[in-house]
C-alpha positions as CSV (number, residue, x, y, z in Angstrom):
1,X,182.6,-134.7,-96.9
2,X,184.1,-135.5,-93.2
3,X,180.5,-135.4,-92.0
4,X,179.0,-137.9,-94.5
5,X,182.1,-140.3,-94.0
6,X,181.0,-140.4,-90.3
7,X,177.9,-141.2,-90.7
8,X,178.8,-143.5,-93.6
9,X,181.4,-145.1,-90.8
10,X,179.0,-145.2,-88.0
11,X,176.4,-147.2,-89.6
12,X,178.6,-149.7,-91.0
13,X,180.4,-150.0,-88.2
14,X,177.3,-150.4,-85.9
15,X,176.9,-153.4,-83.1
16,X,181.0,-154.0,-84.1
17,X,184.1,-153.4,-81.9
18,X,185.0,-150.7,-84.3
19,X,182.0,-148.3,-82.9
20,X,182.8,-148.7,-79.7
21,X,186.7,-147.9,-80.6
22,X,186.5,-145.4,-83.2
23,X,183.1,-144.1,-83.9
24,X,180.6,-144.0,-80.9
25,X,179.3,-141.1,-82.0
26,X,179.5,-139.0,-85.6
27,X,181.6,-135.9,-83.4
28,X,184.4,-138.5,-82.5
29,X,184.0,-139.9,-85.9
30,X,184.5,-136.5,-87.4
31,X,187.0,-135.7,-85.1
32,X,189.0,-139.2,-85.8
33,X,188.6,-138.5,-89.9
34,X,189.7,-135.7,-89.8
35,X,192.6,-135.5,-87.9
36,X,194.0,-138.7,-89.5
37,X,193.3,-137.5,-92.7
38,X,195.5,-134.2,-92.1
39,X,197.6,-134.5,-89.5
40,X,198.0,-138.3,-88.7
41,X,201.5,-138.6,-86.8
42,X,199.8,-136.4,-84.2
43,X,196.3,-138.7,-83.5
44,X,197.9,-139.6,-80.1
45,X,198.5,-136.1,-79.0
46,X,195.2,-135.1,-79.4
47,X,193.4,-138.2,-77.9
48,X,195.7,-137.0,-74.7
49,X,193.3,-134.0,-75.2
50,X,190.6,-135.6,-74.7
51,X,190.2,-135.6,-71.0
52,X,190.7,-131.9,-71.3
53,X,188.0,-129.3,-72.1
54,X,187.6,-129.6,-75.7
55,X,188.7,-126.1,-76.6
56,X,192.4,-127.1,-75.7
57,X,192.1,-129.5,-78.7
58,X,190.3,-126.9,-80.8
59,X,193.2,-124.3,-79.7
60,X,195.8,-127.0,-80.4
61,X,194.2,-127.9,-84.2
62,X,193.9,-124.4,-84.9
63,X,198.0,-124.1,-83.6
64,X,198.8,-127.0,-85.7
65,X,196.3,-125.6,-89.4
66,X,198.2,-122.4,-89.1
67,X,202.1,-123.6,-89.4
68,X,201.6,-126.2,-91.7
69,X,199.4,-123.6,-94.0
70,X,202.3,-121.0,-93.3
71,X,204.9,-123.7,-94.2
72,X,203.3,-124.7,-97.0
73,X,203.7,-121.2,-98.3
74,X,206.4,-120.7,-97.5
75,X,207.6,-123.5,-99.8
76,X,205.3,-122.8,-102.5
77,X,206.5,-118.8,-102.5
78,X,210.1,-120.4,-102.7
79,X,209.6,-122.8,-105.3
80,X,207.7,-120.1,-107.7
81,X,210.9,-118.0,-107.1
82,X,212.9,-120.7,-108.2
83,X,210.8,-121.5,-111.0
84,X,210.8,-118.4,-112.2
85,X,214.5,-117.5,-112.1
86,X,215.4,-120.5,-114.4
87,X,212.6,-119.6,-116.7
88,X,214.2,-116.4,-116.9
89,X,217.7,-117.5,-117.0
90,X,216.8,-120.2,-119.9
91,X,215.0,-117.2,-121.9
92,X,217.8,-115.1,-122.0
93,X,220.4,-117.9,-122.6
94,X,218.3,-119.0,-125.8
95,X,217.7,-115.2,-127.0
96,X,222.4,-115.1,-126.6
97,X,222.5,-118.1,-128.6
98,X,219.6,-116.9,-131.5
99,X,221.7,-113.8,-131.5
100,X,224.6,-115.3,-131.7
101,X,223.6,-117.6,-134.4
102,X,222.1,-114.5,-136.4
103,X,225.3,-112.5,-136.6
104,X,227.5,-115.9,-137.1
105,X,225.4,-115.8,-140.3
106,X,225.6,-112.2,-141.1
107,X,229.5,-112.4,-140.8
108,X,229.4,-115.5,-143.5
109,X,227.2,-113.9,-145.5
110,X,229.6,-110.8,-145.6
111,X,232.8,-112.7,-146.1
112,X,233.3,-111.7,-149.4
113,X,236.4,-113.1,-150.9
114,X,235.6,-116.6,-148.7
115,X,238.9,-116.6,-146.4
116,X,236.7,-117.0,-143.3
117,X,238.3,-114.1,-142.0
118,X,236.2,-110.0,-142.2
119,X,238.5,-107.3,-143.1
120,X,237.9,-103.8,-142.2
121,X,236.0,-102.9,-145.7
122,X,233.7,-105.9,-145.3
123,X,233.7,-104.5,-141.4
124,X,232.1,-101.4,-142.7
125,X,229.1,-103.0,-145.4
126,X,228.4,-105.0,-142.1
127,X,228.3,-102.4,-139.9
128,X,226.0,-100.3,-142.6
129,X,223.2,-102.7,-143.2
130,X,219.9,-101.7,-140.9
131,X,219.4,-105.5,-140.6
132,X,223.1,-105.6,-138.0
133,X,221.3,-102.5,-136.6
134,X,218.3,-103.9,-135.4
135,X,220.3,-107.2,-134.1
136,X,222.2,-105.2,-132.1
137,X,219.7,-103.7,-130.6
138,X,217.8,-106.3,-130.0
139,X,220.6,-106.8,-127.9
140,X,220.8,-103.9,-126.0
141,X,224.4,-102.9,-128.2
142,X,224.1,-99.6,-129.6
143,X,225.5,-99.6,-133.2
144,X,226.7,-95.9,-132.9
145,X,229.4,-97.6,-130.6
146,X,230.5,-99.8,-132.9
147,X,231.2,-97.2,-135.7
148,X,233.7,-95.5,-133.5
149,X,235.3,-98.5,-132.4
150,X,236.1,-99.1,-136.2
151,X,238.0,-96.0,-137.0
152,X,240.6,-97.2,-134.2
153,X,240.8,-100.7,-135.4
């Protein structure tokens, strides 16, 4: 792409100031493309190259590729972390409240006598059903646990 823009800017800019300044021939066309296009606060450092042996400027470009590439990923690898942690943290706080929301209903349903309050009888049939079971361990609650609690309460 670089290489056909050079051309592409040579000939247009042919018999113009512009050639004489910017392309007078397609390497420092090239060169000038692609160093504004990628790295275009530093143009001025590397035209102070140019009365240097070109391989300082190659070493220099080279130099400058690698830390922005490793910056880069460096900010991409933090950003995925991130981005992942609040997926998980959202997935688990939706899977408390779906829990929560399917025992708030599994206590109403076994409110017998409607005094929004479970006695220990009605704490039992709860405690019985395989349906409270599978909640719970959905959960990560063993239900064992929760029969022994009851005889102490």
């Amino acid at each position: 792409i670089i290489y056909i823009f050079a051309i592409l800017f040579r000939q247009l800019a042919r018999d113009t100031e512009m050639e004489e300044t910017y392309f007078p021939s397609i390497m420092s066309s090239m060169s000038l493309l692609l160093l504004t296009s990628m790295t275009p606060d530093l143009v001025d450092y590397f035209g102070d190259f140019s009365e240097y042996p070109s391989y300082y400027s190659i070493l220099f470009f080279i130099f400058i590729m690698l830390v922005t590439f490793t910056t880069l990923n460096l900010l991409l690898g933090v950003m995925v972390n991130v981005v992942a942690l609040v997926a998980t943290r959202e997935s688990e706080k939706l899977k408390m409240q779906m829990l929560r929301e399917h025992l708030l209903q599994i206590l109403i349903d076994a409110d017998e006598n409607g005094d929004q309050m479970i006695s220990t009888d009605e704490l039992d049939d709860i405690l019985e059903r395989s349906e409270v079971a599978s909640v719970l361990r959905s959960a990560g609650i063993p239900s064992c646990n929760l029969s022994e609690i009851l005889r102490y309460v």
